[in-house]
C-alpha positions as CSV (number, residue, x, y, z in Angstrom):
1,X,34.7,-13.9,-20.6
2,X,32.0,-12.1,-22.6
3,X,29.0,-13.9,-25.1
4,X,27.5,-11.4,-27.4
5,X,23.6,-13.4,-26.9
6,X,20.3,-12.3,-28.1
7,X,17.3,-11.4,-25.6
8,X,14.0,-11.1,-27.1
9,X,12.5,-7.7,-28.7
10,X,11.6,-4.8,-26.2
11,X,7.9,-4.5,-26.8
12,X,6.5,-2.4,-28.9
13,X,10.1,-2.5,-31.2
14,X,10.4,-5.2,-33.4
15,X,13.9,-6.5,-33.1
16,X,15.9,-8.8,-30.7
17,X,18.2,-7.4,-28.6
18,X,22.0,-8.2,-29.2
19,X,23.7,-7.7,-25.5
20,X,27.4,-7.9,-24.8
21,X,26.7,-10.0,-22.1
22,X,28.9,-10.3,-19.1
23,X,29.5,-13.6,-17.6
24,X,26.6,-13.0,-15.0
25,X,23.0,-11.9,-15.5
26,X,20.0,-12.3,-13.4
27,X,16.3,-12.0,-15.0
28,X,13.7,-11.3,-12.6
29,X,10.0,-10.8,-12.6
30,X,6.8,-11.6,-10.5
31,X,4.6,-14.9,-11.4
32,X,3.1,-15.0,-14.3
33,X,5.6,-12.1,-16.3
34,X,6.6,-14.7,-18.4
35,X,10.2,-15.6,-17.1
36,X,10.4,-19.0,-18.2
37,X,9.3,-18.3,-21.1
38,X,12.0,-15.5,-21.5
39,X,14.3,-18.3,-21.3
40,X,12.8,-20.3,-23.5
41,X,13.4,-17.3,-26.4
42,X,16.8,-16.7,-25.7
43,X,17.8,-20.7,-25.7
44,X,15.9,-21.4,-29.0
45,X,17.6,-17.8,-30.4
46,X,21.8,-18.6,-29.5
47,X,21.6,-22.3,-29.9
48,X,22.8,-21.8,-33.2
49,X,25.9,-19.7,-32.0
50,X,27.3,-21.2,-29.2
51,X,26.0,-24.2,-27.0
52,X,22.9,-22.8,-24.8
53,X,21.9,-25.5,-22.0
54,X,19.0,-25.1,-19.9
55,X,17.9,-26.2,-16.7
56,X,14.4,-26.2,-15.7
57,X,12.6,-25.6,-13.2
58,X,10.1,-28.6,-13.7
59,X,12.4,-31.1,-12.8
60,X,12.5,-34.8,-11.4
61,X,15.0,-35.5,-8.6
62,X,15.1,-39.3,-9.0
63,X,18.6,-40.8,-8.4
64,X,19.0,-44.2,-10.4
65,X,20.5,-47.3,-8.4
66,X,23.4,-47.1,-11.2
67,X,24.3,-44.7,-13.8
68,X,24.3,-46.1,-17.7
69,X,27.6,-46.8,-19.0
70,X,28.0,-44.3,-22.0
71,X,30.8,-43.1,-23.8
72,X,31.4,-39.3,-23.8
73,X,29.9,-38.6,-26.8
74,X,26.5,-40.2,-26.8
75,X,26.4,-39.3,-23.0
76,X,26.8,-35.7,-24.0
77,X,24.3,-36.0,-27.0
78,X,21.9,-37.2,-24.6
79,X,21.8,-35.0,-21.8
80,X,22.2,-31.5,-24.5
81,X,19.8,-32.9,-26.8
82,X,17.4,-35.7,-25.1
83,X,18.8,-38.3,-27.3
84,X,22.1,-40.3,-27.8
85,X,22.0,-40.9,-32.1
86,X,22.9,-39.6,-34.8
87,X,19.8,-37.6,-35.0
88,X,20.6,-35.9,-32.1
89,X,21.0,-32.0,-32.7
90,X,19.1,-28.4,-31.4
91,X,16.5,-28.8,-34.3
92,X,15.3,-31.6,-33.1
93,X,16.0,-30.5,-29.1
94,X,12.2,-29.4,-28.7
95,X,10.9,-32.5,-29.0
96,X,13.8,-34.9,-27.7
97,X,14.7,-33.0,-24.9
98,X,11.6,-31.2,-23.7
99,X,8.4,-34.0,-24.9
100,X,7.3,-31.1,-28.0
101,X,6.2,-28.6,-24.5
102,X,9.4,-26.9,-23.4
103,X,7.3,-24.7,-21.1
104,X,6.0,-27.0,-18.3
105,X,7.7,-30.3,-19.4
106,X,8.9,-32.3,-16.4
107,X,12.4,-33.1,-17.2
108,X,14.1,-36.2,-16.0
109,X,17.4,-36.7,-16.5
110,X,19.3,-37.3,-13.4
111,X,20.1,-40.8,-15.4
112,X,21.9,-38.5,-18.3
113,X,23.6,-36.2,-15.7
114,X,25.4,-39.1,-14.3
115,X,26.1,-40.9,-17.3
116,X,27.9,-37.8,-18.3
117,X,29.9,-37.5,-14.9
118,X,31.4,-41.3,-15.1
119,X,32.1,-40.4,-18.9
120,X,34.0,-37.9,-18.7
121,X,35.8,-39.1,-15.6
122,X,36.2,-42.4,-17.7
123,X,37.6,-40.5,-20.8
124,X,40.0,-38.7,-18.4
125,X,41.1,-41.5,-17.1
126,X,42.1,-42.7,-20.9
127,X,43.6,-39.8,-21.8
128,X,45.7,-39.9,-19.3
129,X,47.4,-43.6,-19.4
130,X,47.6,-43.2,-22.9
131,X,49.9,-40.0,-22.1
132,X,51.8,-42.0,-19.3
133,X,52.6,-44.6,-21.5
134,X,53.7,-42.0,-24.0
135,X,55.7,-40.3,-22.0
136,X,57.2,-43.2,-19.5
137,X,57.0,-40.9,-16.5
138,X,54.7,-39.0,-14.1
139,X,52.3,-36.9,-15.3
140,X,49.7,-35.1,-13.4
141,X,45.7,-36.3,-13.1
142,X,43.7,-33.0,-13.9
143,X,40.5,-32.8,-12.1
144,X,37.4,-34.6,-13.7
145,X,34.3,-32.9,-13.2
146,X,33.6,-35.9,-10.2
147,X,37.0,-34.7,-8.2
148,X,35.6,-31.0,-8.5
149,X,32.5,-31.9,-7.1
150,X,33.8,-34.3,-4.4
151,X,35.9,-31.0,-3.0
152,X,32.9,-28.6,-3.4
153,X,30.5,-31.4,-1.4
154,X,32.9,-31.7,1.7
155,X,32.4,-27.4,1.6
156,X,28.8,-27.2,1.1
157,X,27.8,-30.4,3.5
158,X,30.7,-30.8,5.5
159,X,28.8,-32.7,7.6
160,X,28.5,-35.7,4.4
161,X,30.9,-36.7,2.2
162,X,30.4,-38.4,-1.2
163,X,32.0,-41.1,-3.5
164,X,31.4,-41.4,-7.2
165,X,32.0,-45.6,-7.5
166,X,31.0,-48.4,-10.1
167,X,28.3,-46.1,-11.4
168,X,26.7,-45.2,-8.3
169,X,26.7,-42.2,-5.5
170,X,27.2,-42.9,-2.4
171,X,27.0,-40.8,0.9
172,X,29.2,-41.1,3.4
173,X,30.6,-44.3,2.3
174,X,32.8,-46.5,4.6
175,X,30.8,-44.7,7.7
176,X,28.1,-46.7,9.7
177,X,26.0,-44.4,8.6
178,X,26.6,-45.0,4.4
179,X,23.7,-44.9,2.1
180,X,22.6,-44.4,-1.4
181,X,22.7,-41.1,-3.1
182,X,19.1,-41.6,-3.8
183,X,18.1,-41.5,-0.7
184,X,19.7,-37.9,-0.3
185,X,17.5,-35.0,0.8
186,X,15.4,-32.5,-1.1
187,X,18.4,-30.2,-1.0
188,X,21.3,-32.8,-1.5
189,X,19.7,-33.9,-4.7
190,X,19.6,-30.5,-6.0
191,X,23.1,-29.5,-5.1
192,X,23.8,-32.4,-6.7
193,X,22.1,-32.3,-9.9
194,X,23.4,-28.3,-10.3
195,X,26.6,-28.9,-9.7
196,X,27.0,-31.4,-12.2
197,X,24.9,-29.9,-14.9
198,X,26.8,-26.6,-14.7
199,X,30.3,-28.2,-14.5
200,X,29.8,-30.9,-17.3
201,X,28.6,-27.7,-19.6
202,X,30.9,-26.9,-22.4
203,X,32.9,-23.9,-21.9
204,X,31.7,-20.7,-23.9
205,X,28.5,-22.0,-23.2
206,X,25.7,-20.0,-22.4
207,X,23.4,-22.0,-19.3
208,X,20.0,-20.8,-18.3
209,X,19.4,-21.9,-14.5
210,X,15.4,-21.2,-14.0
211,X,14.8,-21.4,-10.2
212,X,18.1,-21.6,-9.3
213,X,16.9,-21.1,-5.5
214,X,14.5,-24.0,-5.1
215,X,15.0,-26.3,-2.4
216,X,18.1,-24.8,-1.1
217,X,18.8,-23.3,2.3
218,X,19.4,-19.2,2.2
219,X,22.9,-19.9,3.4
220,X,23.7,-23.2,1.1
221,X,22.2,-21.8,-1.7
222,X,24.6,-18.6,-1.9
223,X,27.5,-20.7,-1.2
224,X,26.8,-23.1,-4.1
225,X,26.7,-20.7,-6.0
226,X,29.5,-18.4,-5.9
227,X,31.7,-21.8,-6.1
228,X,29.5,-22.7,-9.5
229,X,30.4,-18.7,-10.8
230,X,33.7,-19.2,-10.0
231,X,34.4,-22.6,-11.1
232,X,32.1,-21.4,-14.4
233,X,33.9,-18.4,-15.1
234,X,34.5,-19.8,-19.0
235,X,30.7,-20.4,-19.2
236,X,27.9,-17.4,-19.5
237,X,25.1,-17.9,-16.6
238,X,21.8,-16.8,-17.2
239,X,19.4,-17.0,-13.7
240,X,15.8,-16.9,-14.0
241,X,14.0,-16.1,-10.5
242,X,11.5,-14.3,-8.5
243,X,13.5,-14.7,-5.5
244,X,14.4,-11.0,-4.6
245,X,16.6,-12.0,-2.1
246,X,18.4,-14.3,-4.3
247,X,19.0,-11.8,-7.0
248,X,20.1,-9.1,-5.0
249,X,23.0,-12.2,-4.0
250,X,24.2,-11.8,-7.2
251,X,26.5,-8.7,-7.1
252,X,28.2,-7.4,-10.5
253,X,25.9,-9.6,-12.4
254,X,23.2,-7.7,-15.5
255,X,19.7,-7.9,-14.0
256,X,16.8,-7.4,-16.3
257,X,13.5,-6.5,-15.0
258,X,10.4,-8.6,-17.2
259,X,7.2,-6.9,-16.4
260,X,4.5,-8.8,-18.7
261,X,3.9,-11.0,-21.9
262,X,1.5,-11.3,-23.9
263,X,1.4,-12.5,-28.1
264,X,3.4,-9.4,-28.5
265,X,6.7,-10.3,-27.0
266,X,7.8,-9.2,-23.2
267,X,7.9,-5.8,-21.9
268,X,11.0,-5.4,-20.2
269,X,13.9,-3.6,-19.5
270,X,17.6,-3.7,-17.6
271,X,17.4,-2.8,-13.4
272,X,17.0,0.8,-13.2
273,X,20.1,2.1,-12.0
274,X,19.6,5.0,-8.9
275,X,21.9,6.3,-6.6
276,X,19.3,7.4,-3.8
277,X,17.7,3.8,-4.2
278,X,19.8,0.8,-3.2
279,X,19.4,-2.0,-5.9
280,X,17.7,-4.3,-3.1
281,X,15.2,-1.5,-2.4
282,X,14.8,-1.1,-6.3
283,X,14.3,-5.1,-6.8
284,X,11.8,-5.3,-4.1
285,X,10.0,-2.5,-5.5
286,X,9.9,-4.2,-9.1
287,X,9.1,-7.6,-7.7
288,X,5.4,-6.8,-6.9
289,X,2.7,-5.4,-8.2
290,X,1.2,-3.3,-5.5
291,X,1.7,1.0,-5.1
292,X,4.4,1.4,-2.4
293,X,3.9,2.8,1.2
294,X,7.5,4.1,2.7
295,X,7.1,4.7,6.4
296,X,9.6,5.1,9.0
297,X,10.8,2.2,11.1
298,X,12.3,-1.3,10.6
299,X,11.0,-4.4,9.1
300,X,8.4,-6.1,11.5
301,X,8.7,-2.5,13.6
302,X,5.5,-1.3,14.9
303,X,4.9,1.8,11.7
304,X,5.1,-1.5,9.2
305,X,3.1,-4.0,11.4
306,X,0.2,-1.2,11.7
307,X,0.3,-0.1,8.2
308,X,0.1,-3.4,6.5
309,X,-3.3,-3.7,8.7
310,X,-4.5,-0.4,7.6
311,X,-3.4,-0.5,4.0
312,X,-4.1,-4.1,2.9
313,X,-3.7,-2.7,-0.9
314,X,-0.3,-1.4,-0.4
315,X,3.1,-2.8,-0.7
316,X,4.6,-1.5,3.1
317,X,8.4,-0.8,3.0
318,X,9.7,0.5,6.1
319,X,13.1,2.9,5.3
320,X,14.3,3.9,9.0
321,X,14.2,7.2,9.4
322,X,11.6,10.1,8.4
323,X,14.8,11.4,6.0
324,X,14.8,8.2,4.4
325,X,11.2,7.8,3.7
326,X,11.1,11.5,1.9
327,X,14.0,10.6,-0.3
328,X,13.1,7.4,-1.3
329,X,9.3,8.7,-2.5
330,X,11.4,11.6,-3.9
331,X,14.2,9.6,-5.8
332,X,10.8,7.0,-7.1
333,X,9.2,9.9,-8.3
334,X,12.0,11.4,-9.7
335,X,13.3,8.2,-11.4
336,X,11.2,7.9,-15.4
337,X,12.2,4.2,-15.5
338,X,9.8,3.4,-12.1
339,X,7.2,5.8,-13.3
340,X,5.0,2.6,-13.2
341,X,5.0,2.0,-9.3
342,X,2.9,4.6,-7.5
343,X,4.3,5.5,-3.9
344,X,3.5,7.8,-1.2
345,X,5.2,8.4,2.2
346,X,3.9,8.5,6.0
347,X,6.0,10.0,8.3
348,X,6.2,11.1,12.1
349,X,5.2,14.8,12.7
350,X,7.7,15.4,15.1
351,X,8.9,19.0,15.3
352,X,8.1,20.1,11.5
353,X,6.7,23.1,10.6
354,X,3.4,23.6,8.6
355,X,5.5,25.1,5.9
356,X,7.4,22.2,5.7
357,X,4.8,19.6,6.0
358,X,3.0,21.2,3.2
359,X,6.1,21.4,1.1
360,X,6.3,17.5,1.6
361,X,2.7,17.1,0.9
362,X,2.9,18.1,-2.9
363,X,5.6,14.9,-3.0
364,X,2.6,12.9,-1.8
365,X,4.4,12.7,1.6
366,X,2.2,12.6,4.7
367,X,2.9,13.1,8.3
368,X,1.2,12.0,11.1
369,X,-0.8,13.9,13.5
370,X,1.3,12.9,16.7
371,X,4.7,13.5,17.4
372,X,5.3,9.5,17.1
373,X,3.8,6.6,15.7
374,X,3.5,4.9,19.2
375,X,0.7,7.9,20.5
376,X,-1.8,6.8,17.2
377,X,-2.5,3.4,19.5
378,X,-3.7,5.6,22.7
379,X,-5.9,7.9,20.9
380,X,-9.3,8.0,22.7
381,X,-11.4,5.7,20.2
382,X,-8.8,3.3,20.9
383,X,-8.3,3.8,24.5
384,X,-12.0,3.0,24.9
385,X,-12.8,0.0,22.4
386,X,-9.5,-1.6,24.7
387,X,-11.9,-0.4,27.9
388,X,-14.6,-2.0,26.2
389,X,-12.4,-5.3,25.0
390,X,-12.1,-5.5,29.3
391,X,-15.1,-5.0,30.2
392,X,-14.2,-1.8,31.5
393,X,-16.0,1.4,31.8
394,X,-15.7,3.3,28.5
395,X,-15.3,6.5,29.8
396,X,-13.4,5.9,32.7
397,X,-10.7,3.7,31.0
398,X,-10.3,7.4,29.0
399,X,-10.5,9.6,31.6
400,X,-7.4,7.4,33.1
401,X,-5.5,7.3,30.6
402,X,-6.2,11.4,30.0
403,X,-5.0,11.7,33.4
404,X,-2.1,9.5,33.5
405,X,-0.3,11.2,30.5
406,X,-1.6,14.6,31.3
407,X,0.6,13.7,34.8
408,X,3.6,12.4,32.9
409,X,3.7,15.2,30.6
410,X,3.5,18.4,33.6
411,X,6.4,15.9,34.8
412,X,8.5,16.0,32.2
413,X,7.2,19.5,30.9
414,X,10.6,20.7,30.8
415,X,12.4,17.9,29.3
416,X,9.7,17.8,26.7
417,X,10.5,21.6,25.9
418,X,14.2,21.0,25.8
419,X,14.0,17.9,23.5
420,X,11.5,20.0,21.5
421,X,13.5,23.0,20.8
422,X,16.6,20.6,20.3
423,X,14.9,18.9,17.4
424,X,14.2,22.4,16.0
425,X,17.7,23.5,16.4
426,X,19.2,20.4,14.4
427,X,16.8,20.8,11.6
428,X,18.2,24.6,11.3
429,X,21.6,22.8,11.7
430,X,20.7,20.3,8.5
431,X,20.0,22.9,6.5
432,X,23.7,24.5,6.6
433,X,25.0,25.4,3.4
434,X,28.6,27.6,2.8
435,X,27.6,31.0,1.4
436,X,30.6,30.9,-1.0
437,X,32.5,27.6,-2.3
438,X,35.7,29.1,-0.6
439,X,37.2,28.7,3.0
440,X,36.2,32.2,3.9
441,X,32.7,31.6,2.8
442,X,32.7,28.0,4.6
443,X,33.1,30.4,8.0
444,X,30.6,32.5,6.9
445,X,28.0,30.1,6.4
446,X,28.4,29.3,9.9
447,X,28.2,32.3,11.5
448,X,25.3,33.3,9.4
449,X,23.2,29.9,10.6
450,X,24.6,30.7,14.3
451,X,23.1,34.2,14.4
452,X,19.9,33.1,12.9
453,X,19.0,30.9,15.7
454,X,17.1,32.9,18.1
455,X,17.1,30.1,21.2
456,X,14.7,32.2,23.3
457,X,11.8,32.3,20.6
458,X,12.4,29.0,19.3
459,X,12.5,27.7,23.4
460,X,9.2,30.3,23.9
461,X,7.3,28.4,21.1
462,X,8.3,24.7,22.3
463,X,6.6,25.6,25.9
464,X,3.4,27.1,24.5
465,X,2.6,24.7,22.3
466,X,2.7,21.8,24.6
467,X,1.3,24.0,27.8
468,X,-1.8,24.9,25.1
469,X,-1.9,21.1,24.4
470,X,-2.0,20.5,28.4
471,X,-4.8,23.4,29.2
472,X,-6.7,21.9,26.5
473,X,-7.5,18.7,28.3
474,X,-7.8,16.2,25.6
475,X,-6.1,12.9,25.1
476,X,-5.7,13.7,21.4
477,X,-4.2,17.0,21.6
478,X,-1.4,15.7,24.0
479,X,-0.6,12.8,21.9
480,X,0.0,15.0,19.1
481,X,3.2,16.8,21.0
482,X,4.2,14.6,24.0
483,X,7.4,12.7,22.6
484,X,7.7,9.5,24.0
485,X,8.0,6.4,22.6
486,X,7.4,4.1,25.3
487,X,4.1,5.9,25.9
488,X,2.0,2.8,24.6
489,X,3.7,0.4,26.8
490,X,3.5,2.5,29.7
491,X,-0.5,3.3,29.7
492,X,-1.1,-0.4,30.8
493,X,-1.1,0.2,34.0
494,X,-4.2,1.8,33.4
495,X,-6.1,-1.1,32.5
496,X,-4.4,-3.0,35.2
497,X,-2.1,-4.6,32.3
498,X,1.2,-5.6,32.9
499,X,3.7,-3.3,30.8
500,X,3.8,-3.6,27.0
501,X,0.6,-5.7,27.2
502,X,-1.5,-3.0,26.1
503,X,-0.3,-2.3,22.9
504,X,0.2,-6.7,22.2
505,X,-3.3,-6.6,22.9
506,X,-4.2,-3.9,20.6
507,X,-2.9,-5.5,17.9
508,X,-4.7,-8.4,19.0
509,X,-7.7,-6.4,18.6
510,X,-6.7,-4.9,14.9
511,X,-6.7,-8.4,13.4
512,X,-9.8,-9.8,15.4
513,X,-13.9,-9.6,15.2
514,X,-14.2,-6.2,15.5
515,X,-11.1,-5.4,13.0
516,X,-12.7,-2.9,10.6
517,X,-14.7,-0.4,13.6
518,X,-10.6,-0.7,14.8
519,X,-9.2,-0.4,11.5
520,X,-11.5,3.1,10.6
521,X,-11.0,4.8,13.9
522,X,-7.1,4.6,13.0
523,X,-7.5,5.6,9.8
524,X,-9.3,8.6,10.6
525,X,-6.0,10.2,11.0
526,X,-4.2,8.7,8.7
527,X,-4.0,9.5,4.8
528,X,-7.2,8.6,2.9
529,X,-5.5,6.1,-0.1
């Protein structure tokens, strides 16, 4: 089903915006955008339309002991409108319903939720003997909204079960272990409270859910609800969050992106759509307010554990591989609807050439000085403020570790020559391209990259360039060719560490006392931002 609804004017136009809106959509935006007050607009703005109910994230929890006995009508008045009269209407809802302050008024009405439920169970109920007796035979019991929600709470808490009796909730009833629905958990209530306020809603009904994530699990709260969008499928759902995680739950649905507010109106404008950028990479991206740092590596990985120390200012956002990173900073740039978040990119030297480091340079795209991240935490000023952290001769603890990798390295010199040239031989590989969009020029392409690989110069360079970094004696110069990841983990011994304690403690070291001498002698090769 599909609601034609307003959304408030894009500043600086002047008009609302009439959206064909699908079933679903999601609006999103950090603290203090305005969000709530986004929903706000478009309840006051459709009211007059079709029924808009809204759910607020300023709400009470209290369970009563019974629910009020109501008939359908006034119970309905009263939960829509905040009053059960005659007077009861959306002209009058801003005061009734939300206290004259629809912003930040604490609304309590769990009592009016539950009123509603045993109503419309109760008019069910009459509807259907006064058909049996018309009819003199059997004639199926549809579902109340009560029987819906009894199924859905034996698959959300299948661990509880609840009864809907003589106006009361009860939990787990006719178990030893039976007690009042008021006595529920933080997370029972709310399950609860939005389960009922979504079912009771009329169909064609627009319903604004602001926090719909609060006080739910991760795992309950996306069960609950794709069972509420399913069951709701006659009703328009309009989420208001800054849970990223929770919007990017919400597949198929319209997001829109609110930036700010001010007297003006909202800036603010539907998810940018881009096929290099998945739309939970896009989401987290829009949900802060900080430039972006793409590095290589995984969440919690050591290239975003060090660069969220030594970029404090900096969203981090680690995107695997050193690919990734270039084409995400590429596709951001690239992309006019994210031209307000300012990114750059940090990623391993590895086997690159100047020519193509400088090329990634003019995309703001940095790489590091060392063939791997790992080799920036046994660079010499590190090596001996670690020395120092032990008591240790300063220039000792160097001149081991110099010695130790210098050893490994004549070791492995040949491996590190062969793994070297390899890396060069797959980037000429990724850069294959047919020389005509034929078979015959598909064939062609390939011989042309095959003869272009001269193996003996391209093995030649790989051994001179890390037997120069060898002759030239310095722990720095090593670091920047030796490839091998496990190098920071290794160099405990030399401190008379166990392995992998040397790089904990470093770490230790980049968050303690003497954090910003640390913090500079790392950033002395890294990007000045």
């Amino acid at each position: 089903m599909t609601i034609s609804v307003k959304f408030p004017p894009q500043v600086p136009a002047g008009a609302p915006v009439q959206v064909a809106h699908p079933t679903r959509a999601v609006v999103i935006g950090a603290n203090g955008s305005g969000k709530t007050r986004f929903g706000i607009w478009i309840e006051d703005n459709n009211q007059s339309q079709v029924p808009v109910h809204r759910i607020s994230a300023q709400k009470a929890l209290t369970l009563p002991d019974y629910a009020q006995v109501k008939n359908l009508e006034q119970a309905e008045k009263d939960l829509y409108f905040g009053r059960p009269d005659q007077h009861a209407s959306f002209g009058r809802k801003v005061h009734d319903r939300w206290g004259g302050n629809p912003a930040t008024h604490l609304l309590s009405d769990y009592d009016k939720l539950l009123a509603l439920l045993f109503a419309k169970e109760a008019d069910r109920d009459r509807r259907h003997t006064t058909e049996t007796r018309q009819t003199q035979g059997y004639v199926p019991v549809p579902d109340s909204p009560i029987d819906t929600i009894v199924h859905l709470w034996a698959y959300l808490m299948p661990h509880r079960t609840i009864a809907f009796h003589d106006g009361k909730v009860i939990v787990g009833k006719g178990t030893p272990d039976e007690y009042h629905a008021k006595e529920m958990s933080d997370g029972e209530r709310v399950t609860l409270y939005l389960l009922g306020q979504c079912l009771t809603a009329p169909a064609g009904s627009i319903i604004i859910v602001d926090e719909p994530e609060v006080h739910l699990h991760r795992s309950l709260m996306d069960k609950l609800w794709n069972k509420v969008e399913e069951l709701c499928s006659d009703k328009s759902l309009v989420y208001i969050t800054h849970d990223l995680d929770f919007a990017a739950s919400r597949t198929g649905a319209k997001k829109i992106w609110v930036t700010s507010y001010s007297k003006d109106g909202w800036t603010w404008a539907d998810l940018p759509d881009d096929d290099s950028l998945p739309e939970s990479l896009v989401l987290e991206l829009i949900g802060n307010r900080k430039p972006v740092l793409f590095c290589e590596g995984d969440r919690g990985g050591l290239d975003h554990s060090l660069y969220q120390i030594c970029y404090p200012g900096y969203h981090v956002v680690p995107r695997g591989s050193g690919e990734k990173v270039i084409e995400s900073v590429k596709a951001l740039r690239a992309n006019s609807a994210l031209h307000t978040i300012s990114a750059f990119g940090i990623i391993d030297r590895d086997v690159r050439t100047e020519q193509e480091l400088a090329s990634h340079l003019t995309q703001d795209i940095h790489a590091l000085p060392f063939a791997e991240v790992e080799n920036l935490l046994c660079t010499e000023c590190l090596v001996a403020a670690v020395g120092e952290q032990l008591q240790l001769d300063q220039h000792e603890a160097v001149s081991k570790v110099t010695e130790y990798i210098a050893r490994s390295m004549r070791e492995e010199l040949e491996a590190q020559i062969v793994m070297r040239a390899a890396r060069r031989v797959r980037y000429h590989l990724s850069c294959y391209s047919p020389t005509t969009s034929t078979r015959a020029g598909l064939l062609s392409g390939v011989d042309q990259l095959v003869n272009s690989l001269d193996m003996a110069s391209i093995t030649s360079e790989a051994e001179l360039a890390l037997k120069a970094a060898l002759e030239s004696g310095k722990l720095d110069e090593m670091l920047k060719l030796y490839n091998r990841k496990s190098l920071a983990d290794r160099v405990s011994s030399c401190f008379g560490l166990t392995h992998g304690e040397y790089k904990a403690l470093v770490f230790r070291m980049l968050k303690g006392p003497k954090k910003d001498v640390l913090i500079a002698g790392v950033r002395a090769f890294l990007p000045s931002k």
